[in-house]
C-alpha positions in Angstrom: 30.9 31.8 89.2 31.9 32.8 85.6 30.1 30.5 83.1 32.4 28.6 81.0 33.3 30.0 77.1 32.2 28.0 74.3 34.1 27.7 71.4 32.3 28.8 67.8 33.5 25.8 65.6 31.0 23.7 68.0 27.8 25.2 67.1 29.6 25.1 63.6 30.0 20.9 64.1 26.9 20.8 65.5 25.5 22.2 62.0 28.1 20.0 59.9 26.6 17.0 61.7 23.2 17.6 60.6 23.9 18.6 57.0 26.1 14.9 57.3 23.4 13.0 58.7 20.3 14.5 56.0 23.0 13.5 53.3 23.3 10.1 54.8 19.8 9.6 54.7 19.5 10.7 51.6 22.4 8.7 49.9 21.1 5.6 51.5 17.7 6.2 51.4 17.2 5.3 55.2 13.6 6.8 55.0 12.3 3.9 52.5 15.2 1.5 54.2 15.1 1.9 57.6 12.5 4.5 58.3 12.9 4.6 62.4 16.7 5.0 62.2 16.3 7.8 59.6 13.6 9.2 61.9 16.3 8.9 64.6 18.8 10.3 62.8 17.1 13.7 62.9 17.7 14.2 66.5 21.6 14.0 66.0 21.6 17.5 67.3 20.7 16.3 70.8 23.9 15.3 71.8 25.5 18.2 71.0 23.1 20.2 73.1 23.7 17.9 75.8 27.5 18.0 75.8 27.1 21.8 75.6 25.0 22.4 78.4 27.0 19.7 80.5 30.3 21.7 79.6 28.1 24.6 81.3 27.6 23.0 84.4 30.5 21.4 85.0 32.7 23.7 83.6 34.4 21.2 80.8 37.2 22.4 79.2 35.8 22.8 75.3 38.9 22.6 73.5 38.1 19.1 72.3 34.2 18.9 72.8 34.1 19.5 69.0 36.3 16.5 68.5 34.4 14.3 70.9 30.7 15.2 69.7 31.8 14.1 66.1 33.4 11.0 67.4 30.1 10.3 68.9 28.6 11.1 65.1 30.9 8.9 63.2 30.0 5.8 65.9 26.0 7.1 65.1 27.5 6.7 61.1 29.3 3.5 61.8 26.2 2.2 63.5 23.8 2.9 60.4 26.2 2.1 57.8 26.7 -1.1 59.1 23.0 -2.0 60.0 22.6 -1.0 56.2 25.4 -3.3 55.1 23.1 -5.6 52.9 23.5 -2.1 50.3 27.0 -2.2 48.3 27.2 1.4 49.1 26.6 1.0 53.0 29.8 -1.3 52.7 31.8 1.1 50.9 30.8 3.9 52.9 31.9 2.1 55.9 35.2 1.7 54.5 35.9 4.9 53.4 35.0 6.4 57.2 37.0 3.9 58.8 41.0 5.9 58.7 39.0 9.4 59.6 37.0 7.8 62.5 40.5 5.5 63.7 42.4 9.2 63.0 39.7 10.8 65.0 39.9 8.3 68.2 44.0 8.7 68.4 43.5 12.5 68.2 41.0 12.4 71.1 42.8 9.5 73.1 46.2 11.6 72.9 44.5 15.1 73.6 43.1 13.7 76.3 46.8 12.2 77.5 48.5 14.9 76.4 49.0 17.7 73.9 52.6 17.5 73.9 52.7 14.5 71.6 50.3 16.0 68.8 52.5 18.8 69.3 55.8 16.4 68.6 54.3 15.1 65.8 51.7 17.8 64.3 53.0 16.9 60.8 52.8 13.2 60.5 49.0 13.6 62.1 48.5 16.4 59.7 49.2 13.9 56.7 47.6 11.0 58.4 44.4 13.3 58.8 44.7 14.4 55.2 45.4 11.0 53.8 41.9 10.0 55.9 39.9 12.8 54.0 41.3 11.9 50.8 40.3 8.4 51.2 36.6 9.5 52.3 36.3 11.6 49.3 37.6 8.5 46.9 35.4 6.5 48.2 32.5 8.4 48.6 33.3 8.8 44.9 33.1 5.1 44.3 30.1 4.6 46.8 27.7 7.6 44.2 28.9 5.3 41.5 28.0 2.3 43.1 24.4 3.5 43.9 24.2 5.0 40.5 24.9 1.8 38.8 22.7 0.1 41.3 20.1 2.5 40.8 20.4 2.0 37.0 20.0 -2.1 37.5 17.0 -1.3 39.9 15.2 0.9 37.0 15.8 -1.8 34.5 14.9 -4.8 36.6 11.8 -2.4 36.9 11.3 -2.2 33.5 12.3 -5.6 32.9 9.2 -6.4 35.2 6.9 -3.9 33.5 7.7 -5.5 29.9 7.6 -8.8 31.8 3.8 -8.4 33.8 2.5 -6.7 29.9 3.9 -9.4 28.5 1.8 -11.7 31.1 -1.1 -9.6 30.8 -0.5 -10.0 26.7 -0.6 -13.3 26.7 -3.5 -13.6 29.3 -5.0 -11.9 26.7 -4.0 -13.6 23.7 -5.0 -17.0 25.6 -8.5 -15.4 26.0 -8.6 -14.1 22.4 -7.9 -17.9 21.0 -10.2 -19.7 23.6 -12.7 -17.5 22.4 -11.8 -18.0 18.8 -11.1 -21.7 19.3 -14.6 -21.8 20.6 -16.2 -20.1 17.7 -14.2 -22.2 15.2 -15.5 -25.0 17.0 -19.1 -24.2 16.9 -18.3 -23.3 12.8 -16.7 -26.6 12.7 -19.6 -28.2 13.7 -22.3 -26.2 12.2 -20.2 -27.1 8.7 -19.9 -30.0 9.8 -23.9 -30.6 10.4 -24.0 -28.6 6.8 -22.1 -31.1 4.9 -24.0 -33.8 6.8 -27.3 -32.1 5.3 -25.9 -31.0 2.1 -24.5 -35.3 1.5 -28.7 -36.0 2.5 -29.7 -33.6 0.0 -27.3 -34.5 -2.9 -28.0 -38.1 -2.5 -31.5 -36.9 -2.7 -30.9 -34.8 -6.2 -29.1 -37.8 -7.5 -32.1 -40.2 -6.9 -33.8 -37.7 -8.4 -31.6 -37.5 -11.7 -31.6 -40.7 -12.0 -35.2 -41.7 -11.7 -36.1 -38.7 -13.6 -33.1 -40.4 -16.3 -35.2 -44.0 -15.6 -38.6 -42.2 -16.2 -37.3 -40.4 -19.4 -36.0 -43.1 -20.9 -39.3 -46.1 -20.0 -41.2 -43.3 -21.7 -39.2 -43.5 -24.5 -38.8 -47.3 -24.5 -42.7 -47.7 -23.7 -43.5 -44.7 -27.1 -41.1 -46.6 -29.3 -42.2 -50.5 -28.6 -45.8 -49.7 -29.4 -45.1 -49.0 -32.8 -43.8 -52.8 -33.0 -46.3 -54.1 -31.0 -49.2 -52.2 -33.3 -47.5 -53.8 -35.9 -47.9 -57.2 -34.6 -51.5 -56.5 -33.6 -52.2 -55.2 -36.9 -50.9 -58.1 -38.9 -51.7 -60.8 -36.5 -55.4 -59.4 -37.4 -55.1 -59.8 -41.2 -53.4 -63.3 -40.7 -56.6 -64.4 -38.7 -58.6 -62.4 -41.9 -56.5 -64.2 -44.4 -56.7 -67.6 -42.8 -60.9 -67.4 -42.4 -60.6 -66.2 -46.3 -58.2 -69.4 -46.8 -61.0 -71.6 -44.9 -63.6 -70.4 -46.5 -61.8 -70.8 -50.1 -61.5 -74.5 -49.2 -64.9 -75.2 -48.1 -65.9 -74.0 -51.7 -67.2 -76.6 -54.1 -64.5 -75.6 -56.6 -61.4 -74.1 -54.6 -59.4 -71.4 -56.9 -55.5 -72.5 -56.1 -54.3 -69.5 -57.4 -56.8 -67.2 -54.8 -55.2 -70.0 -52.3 -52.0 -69.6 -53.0 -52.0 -65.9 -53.2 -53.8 -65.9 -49.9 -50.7 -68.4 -48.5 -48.1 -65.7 -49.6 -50.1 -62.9 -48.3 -50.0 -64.7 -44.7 -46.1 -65.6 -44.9 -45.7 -61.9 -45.5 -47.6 -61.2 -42.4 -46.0 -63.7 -40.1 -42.3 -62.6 -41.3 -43.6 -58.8 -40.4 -44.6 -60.0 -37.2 -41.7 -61.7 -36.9 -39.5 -58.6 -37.2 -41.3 -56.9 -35.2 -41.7 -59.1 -32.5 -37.9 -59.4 -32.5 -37.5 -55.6 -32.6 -39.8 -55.8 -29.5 -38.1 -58.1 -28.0 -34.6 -55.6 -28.8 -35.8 -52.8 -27.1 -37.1 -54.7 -23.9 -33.7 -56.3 -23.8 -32.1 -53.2 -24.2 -34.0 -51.5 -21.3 -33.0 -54.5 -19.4 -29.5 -54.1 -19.9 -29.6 -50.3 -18.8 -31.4 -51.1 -15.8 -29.1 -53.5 -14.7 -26.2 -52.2 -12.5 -23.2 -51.1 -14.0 -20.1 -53.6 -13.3 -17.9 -50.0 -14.2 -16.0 -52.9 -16.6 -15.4 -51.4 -20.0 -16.5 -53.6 -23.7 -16.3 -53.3 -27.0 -19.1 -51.2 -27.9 -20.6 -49.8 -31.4 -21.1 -46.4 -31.1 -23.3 -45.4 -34.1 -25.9 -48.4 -32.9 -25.7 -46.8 -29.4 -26.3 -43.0 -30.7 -29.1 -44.3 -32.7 -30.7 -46.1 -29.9 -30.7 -43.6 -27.6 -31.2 -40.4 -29.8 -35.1 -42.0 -31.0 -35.7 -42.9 -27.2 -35.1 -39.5 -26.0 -37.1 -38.4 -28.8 -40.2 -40.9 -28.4 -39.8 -39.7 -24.9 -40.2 -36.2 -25.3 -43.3 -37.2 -27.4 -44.7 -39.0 -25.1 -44.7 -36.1 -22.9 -45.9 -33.8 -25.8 -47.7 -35.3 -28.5 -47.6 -31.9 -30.4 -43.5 -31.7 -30.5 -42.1 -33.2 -33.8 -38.6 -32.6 -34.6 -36.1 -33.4 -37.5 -33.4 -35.8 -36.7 -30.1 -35.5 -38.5 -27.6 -38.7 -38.3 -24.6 -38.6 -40.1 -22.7 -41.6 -38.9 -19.1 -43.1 -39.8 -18.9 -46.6 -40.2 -15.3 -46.3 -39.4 -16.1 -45.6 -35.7 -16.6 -49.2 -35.4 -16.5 -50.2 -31.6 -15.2 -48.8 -29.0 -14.1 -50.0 -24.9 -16.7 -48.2 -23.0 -19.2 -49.1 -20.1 -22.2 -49.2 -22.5 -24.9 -48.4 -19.4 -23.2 -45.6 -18.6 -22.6 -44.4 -22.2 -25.6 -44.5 -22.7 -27.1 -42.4 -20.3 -24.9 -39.4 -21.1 -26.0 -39.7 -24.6 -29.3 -40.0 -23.6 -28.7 -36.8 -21.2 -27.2 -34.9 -23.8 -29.9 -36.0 -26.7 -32.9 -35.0 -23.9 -31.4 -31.6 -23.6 -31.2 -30.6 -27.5 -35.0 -32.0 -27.9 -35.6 -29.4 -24.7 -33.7 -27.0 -26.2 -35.0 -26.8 -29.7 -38.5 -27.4 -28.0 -38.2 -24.1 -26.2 -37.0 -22.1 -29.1 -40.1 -23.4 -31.0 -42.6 -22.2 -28.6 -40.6 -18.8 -29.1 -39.3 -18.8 -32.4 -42.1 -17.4 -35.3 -44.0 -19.9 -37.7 -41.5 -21.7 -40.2 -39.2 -22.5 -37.2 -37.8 -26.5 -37.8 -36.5 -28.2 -34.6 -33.4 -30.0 -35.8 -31.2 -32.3 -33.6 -27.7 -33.9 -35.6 -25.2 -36.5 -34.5 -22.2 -37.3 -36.3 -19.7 -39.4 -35.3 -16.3 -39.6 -36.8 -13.0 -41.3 -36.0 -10.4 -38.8 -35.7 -6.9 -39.5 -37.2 -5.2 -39.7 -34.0 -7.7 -43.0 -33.4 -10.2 -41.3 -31.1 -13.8 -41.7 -31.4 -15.9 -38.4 -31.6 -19.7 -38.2 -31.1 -21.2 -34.9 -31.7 -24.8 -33.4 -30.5 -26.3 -30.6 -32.4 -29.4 -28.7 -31.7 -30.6 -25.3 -33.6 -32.4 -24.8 -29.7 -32.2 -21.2 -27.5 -27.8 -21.7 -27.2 -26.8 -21.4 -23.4 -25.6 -17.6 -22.3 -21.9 -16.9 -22.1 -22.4 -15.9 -18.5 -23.1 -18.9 -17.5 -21.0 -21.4 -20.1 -18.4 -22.0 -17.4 -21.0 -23.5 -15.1 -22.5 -25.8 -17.2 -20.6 -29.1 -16.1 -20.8 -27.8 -12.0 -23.3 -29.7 -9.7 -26.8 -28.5 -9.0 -26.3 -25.7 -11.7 -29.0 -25.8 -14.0 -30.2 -23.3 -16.7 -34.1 -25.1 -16.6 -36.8 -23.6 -14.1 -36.9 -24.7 -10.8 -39.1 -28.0 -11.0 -38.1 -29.3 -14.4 -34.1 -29.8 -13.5 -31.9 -30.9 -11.1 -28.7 -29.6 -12.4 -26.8 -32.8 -12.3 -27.0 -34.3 -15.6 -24.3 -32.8 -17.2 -22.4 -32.7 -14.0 -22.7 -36.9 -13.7 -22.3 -37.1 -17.6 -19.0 -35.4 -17.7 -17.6 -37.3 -15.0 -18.7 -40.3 -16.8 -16.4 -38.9 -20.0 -13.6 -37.8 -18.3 -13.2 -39.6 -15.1 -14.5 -42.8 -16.1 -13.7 -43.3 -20.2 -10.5 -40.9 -19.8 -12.1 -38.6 -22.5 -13.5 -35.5 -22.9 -16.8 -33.3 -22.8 -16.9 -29.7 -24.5 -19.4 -27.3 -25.6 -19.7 -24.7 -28.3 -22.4 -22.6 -28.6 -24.4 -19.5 -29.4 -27.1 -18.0 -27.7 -30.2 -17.8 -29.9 -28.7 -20.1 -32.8 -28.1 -23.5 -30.9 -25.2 -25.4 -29.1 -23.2 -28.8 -29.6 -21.9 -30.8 -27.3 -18.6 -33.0 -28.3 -18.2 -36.2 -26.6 -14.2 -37.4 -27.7 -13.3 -41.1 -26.6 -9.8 -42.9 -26.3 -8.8 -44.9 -29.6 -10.4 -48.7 -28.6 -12.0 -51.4 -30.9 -12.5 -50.7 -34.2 -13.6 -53.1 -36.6 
């Protein structure tokens, strides 16, 4: 028994099939897809074995084993295309294989009947297979576009998600970046915060400070210039009682003198009008002490200026004195009686005079105890009234003059040119506040360092008499 012939273009579909197949599996990507159908797909060769070696035994005819093994492939195609048909390409693969495997199932189905028809109408099944490959080509076309677009959406919904997970991982990190900075500018916040807490303690401290060192300036000056009345009294209230045994003892005589009497009469009225002034001028500077301890009401009155510079420039002196009996100093007043009387708080006036005044005497006091013999500490006020109705009070000293570099300082807080001890740097500070925020006027300084400085005190127009 003669084994039956097999026909080349078999082993040539055979070949086809698996070239089809790895192209499937590589257009659809069946390995990442479907990985045990891919893995299946491999054996498409089997069949064709099979059909081969049962044409062998049974001695098939072979003229359309070809035709039927790629049947059997295009069902194996249909099968995977369609279990794939969630992909857009699967779907339009499908289609486009549909008129070859329906052109392939006639051919088959009519061979098997009978060749005479395909005979009768070779031409109209050679179109119909050529229209078939056409459309498989088209849309095999349109499928590689279709996965190429797809495959262009899938890389930028990749980078879409890249940008999108360092955009996450940005912002995790930005969140930590201001938790950590919120945390710090917490702990600053607070730390300031305790700072400013401390720094309120110690400038309330400083003022107390200023202002008893301001109280213990000026009692020393008010307690240096009432003993010279007070010596006064004592010293007359002595002669008087000298005078009136004289008187007595005139009068017990056997023969009085009247004109001894009466000389000794006018002598006493002289005394007791001398005590009188000076027990009134006493009596002044205790009342005026009173008044500047008293609290300020901050409501302005008619105050005389020249009587207040005076006032306050000899108890800043007798101060000074009575902290060093050795210092003597010349005082310069040049006063204009056209100043009159101007609205001011006189407390607080007052005290900036007597600020400014304490630190020419300090001043000039300094340059003395550098300055070579012949040296005159001199401290002048003048006050004038200015043609456009202001009142001007000006402080001169012929002291050490303050250094440029520190000239804009002068009026800060806590900035004080004096060794540590002996200021508190807030005198000028509260003084110029006093002028400018409280009286509307101004404070300014010229000086020169090594020759002396003035300080120029400029009120609004008020009173004038």
């Amino acid at each position: 028994m003669e084994p039956v012939a097999v026909n080349g273009t078999f082993l040539f579909s055979v070949l086809l099939a698996l070239l089809i197949v790895r192209w499937l599996r590589q257009f659809l990507d069946l390995p990442a897809r479907i990985p045990r159908l891919s893995q299946a797909l491999g054996s498409i060769w089997i069949p064709g074995v099979a059909l081969f070696v049962l044409s062998q035994v049974f001695r098939w005819k072979t003229d359309q084993l070809d035709e039927l093994y790629f049947l059997l492939v295009y069902a194996v195609m249909v099968a995977v295309l369609v279990r794939a048909r969630d992909y857009r390409p699967a779907r339009t693969l499908l289609l486009a294989l549909a008129p070859l495997v329906l052109y392939s199932v006639v051919e088959l189905a009519l061979a098997l009947v009978g060749r005479d028809i395909l005979k009768a109408y070779d031409d109209g099944f050679d179109t119909a297979q050529g229209f078939a490959i056409i459309w498989l080509i088209t849309f095999i076309f349109i499928a590689r576009s279709q996965k190429k677009h797809l495959e262009q959406e899938r890389q930028q919904r990749e980078e879409e998600e890249k940008a999108r997970q360092l955009i996450e991982a940005q912002n995790a990190e930005l969140e930590r970046l201001v938790a950590e900075r919120t945390a710090t500018l917490t702990q600053q916040t607070e730390e300031l915060r305790q700072a400013l807490t401390e720094l309120k303690a110690t400038q309330a401290q400083l003022i107390q400070a200023e202002k008893m060192a301001s109280l213990g300036e000026l009692t020393a000056g008010i307690a240096h210039e009432i003993q010279n009345p007070l010596n006064f009294v004592t010293n007359f209230a002595d002669v008087s009682t000298e005078l009136v045994q004289e008187l007595e003892e005139e009068q017990q005589n056997a023969a009085p003198d009247p004109e001894l009497a009466a000389e000794l009469l006018q002598d006493l009225r002289q005394n007791l009008q001398k005590i009188t002034h000076h027990g009134q001028r006493a009596a002044s500077i205790v009342r005026g002490m009173l008044e500047h301890s008293r609290a300020s009401t901050g409501e302005r009155q008619p105050v005389d200026l020249n009587i207040l510079a005076d006032e306050y420039l000899r108890l800043a002196y007798h101060g000074l004195r009575a902290k060093n009996k050795s210092f003597n100093a010349t005082l310069a007043t040049d006063f204009d009686p056209a100043v009159g009387q101007v609205e001011a708080v006189g407390q607080d006036l007052g005290r900036v005079l007597l600020n400014l005044f304490t630190n020419a005497f300090y001043a000039v006091q300094k340059r003395q105890e550098q300055a070579p013999a012949g040296f005159v500490p001199t401290v002048r006020v003048c006050t004038r009234r200015l043609p456009t109705g202001e009142a001007q009070v000006r402080v001169h000293d012929n002291g050490t003059g303050i250094p440029e570099a520190v000239r804009q300082k002068i009026f800060q807080p806590f900035f004080t040119t004096k060794p540590t001890g002996e200021g508190t740097g807030l005198g000028l500070s509260l003084s110029y506040d006093i002028v400018t925020k409280g009286h509307g006027g101004t404070l300014t300084v010229e000086t020169e360092e090594g020759a002396g400085t003035e300080f120029i005190v400029t009120l609004p127009g008020g009173v004038n008499e």
